[in-house]
C-alpha positions in Angstrom: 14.6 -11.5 14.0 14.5 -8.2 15.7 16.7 -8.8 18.7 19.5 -10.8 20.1 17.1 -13.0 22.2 16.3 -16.5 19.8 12.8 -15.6 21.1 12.4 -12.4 19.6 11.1 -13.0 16.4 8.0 -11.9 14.0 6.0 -14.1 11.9 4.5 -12.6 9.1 1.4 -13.8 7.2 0.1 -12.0 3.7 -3.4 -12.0 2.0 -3.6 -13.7 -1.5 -3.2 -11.5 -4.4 -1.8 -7.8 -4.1 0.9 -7.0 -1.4 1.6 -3.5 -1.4 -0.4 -1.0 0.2 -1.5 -3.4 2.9 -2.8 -2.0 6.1 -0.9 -4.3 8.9 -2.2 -5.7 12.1 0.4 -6.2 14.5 -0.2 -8.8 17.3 1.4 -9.1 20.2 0.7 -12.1 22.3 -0.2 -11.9 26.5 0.9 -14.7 28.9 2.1 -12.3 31.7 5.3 -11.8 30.2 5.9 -15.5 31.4 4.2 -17.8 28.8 3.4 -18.6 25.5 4.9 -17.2 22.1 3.6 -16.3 19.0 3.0 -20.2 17.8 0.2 -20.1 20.6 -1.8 -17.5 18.4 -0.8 -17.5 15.0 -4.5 -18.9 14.3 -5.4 -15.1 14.2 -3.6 -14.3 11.4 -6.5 -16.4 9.0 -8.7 -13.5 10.4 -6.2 -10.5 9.4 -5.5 -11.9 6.6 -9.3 -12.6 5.0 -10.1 -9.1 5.6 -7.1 -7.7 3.2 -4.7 -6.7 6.2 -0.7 -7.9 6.4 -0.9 -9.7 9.8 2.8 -9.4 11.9 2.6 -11.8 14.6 5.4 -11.0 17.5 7.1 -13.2 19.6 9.5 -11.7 22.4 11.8 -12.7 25.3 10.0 -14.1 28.4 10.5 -13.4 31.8 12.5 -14.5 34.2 15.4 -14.8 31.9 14.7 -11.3 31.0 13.5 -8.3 32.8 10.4 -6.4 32.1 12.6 -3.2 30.7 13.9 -5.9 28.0 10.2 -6.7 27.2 9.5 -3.3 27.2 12.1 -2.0 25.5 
């Protein structure tokens, strides 16, 4: 967790083998600030993670429960 919304959360997924040193791909999913979450597009993570990368998938607040500075922010 990295916020006080339930919502706003990061998945992380690590290559096999060696973990430190890692470059890290951070996705962060669209839907118009309305839709989806991370659980939509955690599939990309097998991609990150083939070609040797830490892939941090991020999942945040949705609007209208909160307002675009929240998201922002």
């Amino acid at each position: 967790a990295y916020g006080p919304d339930r919502t706003e959360t990061i998945d992380l997924f690590f290559p096999a083998g060696k973990r430190s040193g890692l470059p890290v791909h951070m996705f962060i999913h669209g839907g118009y600030w309305r839709m989806f979450s991370k659980r939509d597009y955690s599939y990309v993570a097998a991609t990150i993670t083939q070609a040797g990368a830490i892939a941090a998938i991020v999942d945040y607040a949705l609007m209208p429960k909160v307002r675009m500075a929240t998201i922002v922010d």
